[in-house]
N, C-alpha and C positions, 0 to 999 in steps of 0.2 A: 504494500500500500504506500502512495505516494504520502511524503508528509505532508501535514498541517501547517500553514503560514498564520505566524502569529499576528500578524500585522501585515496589510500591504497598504500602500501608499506610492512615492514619490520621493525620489532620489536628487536633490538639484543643485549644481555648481554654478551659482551664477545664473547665465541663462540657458544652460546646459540643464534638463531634466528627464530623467527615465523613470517609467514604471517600475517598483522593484516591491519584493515579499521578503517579512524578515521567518526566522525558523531558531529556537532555541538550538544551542552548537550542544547544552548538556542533557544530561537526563538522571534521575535518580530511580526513574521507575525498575528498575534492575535489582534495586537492593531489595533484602526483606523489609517487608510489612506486617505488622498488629492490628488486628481491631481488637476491642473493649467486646468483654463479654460478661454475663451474669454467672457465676461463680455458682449459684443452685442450679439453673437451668441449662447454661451452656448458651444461650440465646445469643446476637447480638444485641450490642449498648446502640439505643436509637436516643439521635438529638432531635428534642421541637423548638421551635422558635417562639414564646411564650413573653406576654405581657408580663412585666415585672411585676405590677403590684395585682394582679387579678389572675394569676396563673394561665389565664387562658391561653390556648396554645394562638398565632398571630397568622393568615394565609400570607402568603409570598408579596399577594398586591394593593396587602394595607400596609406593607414595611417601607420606610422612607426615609431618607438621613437625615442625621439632626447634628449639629454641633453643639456641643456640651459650656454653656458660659459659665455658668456657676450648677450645685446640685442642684437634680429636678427640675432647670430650666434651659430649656435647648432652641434653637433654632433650626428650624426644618425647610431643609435644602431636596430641591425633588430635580427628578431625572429631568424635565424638562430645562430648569434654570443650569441646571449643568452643561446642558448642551448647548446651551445662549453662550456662556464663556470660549465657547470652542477655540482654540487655537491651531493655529497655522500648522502648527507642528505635529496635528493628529493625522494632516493626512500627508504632508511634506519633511525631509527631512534635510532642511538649508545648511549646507555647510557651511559652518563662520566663517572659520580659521583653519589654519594646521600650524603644528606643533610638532616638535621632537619629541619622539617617544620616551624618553628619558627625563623630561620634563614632569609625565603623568606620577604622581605619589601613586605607592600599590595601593594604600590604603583606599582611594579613592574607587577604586574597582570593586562593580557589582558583577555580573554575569555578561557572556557573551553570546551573540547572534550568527548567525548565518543568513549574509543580504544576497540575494541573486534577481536578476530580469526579472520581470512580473509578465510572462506573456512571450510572445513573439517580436513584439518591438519593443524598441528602448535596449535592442543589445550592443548597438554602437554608439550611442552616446553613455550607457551604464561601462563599457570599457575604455573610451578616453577619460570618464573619473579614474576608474581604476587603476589604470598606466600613467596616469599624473599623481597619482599618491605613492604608486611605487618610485616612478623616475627620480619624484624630488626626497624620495625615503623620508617620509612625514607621515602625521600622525593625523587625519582629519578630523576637526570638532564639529558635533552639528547637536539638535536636537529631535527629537520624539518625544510622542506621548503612547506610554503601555502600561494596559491596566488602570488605567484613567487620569494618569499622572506623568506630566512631562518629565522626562530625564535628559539629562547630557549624553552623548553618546561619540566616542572614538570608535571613526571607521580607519580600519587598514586591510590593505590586498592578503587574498590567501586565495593560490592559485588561479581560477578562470572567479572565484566572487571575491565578496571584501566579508570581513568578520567585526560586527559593532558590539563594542563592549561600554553596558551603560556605566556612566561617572556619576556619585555622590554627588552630593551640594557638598560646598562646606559645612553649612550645619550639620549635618549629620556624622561629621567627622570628628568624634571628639580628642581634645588636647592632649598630649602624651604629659605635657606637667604636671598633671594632678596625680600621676603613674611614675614617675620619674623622678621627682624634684627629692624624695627620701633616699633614692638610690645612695650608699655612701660612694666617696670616691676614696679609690683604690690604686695605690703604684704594684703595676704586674712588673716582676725583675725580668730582666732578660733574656734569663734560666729557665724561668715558667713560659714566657711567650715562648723560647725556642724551641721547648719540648712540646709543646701546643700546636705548633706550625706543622712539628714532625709528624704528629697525627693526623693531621690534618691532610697532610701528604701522604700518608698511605690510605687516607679515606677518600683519594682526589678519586673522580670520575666525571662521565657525562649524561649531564639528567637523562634518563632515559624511561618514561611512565610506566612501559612494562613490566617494569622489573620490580613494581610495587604492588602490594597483595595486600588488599581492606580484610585485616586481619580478623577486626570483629564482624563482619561479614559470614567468615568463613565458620568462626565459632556459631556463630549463628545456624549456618544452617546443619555444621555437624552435631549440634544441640537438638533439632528438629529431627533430622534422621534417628539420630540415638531412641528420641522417644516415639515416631511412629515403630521402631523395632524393637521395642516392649526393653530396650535395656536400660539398668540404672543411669541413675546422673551422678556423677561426683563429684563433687566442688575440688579446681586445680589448687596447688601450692602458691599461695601468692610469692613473689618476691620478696625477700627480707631487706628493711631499708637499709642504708649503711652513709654512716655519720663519718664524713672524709678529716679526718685529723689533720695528720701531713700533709699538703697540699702537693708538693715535690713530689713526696712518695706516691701518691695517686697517680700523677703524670707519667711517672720513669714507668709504673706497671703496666699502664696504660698503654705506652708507647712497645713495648713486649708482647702485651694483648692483641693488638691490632696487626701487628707482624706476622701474627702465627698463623688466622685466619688465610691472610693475603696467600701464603705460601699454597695451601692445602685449596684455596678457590681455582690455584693452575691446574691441581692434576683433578681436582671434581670437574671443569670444563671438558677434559679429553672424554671424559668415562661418561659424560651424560648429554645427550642430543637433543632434548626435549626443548620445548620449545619454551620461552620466559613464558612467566604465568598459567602454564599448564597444570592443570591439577588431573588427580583421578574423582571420576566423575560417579557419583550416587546415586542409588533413583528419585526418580525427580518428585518436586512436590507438587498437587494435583494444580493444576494451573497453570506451572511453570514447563515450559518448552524445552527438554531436553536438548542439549550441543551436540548430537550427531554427528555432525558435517566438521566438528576437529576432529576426529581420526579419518576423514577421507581425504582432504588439503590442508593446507598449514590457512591456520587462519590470518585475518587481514590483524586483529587486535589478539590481547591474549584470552584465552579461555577463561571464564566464572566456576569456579565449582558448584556445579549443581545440586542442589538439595533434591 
């Protein structure tokens, strides 16, 4: 099934505009899920939408919004005066500016899109955007509105589309001083920074997403198996803390720790072919769609252990 475009609109440089559809770039629908259930009956937990002060439950098209001034007194904001405000930005997305990428704070960063042509036309003017945001390797600013509320949003090229990730306001970024300012400060000796670095250096690599495994994930769903096949559960050994006295002598053992690993990661490479994030795969849970098709082709991402 082709996907869902969360938003289509209008793409425009100036007097340069194209039709274009945006598409969430993530997904969480993969991981496990919960519902609420009643613990007598096994039922699920159902929510109504119910009057505060007269419990009655409320239908969908007496609910209206209100903004809260003080308690108990609101002001009711209805879908039509919402749609009087409409701006520009619901169905256009004007680029301001461009900026250096290294400019954006990360903190600033909400989620990213997937922008492509909306249609059959607009894919020659949606590619001179494109190819002038790569040429001049900048970052473009523009805005949209998603989910009813205009965002900032940084587009840049990823292959034949561009990928927009919304930006915070500043308000919503709050101060690192009120996190920071008790920090004591501290002289690290040169001793400690060197041995620090060393580690550092034999933990050097190159991000590679693969090769990371949503560990609680995995408990999860070997948690799940265990109990559809009637076997006990056993609570793991937690880790024991450990209260670093010497700060050197943590480091030097450290730097011995990390060594030994690296050694013994060459010869586990030759002895095992499998692919990053391959797991051995369970029977599935009722629902969930069995990965098949990793043991017929090497997949394009790595394999999920299947519950």
């Amino acid at each position: 099934m082709a996907p869902r475009a969360n938003r289509k609109g209008f793409l425009r440089l100036s007097l340069v505009t194209c039709p274009v559809a945006l598409y969430p770039a993530t997904s969480e629908s993969e991981k496990i899920s919960f519902n609420q259930l009643n613990r007598q009956t096994g039922h699920r937990i159902k929510y109504l939408k119910v009057d505060a002060d007269t419990g009655d439950e409320v239908p969908n098209e007496d609910i209206v919004k209100g903004y809260q001034l003080e308690k108990n007194q609101f002001i009711e904001v209805t879908k039509e005066e919402l749609e009087e405000i409409a701006l520009e930005s619901m169905r256009t997305i004007e680029i301001d500016e461009f900026v250096d990428k290294a400019d954006i704070d990360p903190r600033y960063l909400i989620r990213p899109y997937y922008i492509r042509p909306d249609g059959k036309v607009g894919h020659d003017a949606f590619a001179v955007i494109r190819e002038t945001i790569r040429e001049m390797n900048k970052v473009a600013i523009g805005r949209v509105v998603l989910t009813n509320r205009e965002h900032i949003i940084a587009l840049e090229p990823m292959d034949k589309g561009l990928v927009g990730t919304l930006l915070r306001y500043p308000y919503e970024v709050r101060s690192e001083r009120e996190y920071f300012d008790e920090i004591q400060d501290v002289k690290v000796t040169k001793d400690m920074l060197d041995l620090a670095k060393h580690i550092v250096s034999q933990k050097a690599g190159r991000f590679d997403p693969n090769k990371f495994e949503d560990h609680y994930e995995t408990a999860l769903i070997d948690l799940i198996n265990q109990k559809r096949a009637g076997k006990p559960i056993t609570p793991k050994e937690r880790p024991a803390a450990t209260n670093v006295v010497d700060l050197m002598e943590a480091l030097r053992r450290s730097v011995g720790k990390e060594a030994a690993p690296a050694k013994a990661g060459k010869s586990a490479k030759k002895a095992k072919k499998a692919s990053p994030g391959q797991k051995e795969m369970l029977m599935p849970i009722e629902g969930k769609k069995p990965q098949e098709a990793a043991a017929k082709k090497p997949a394009a991402k790595p394999q999920r252990k299947s519950a």
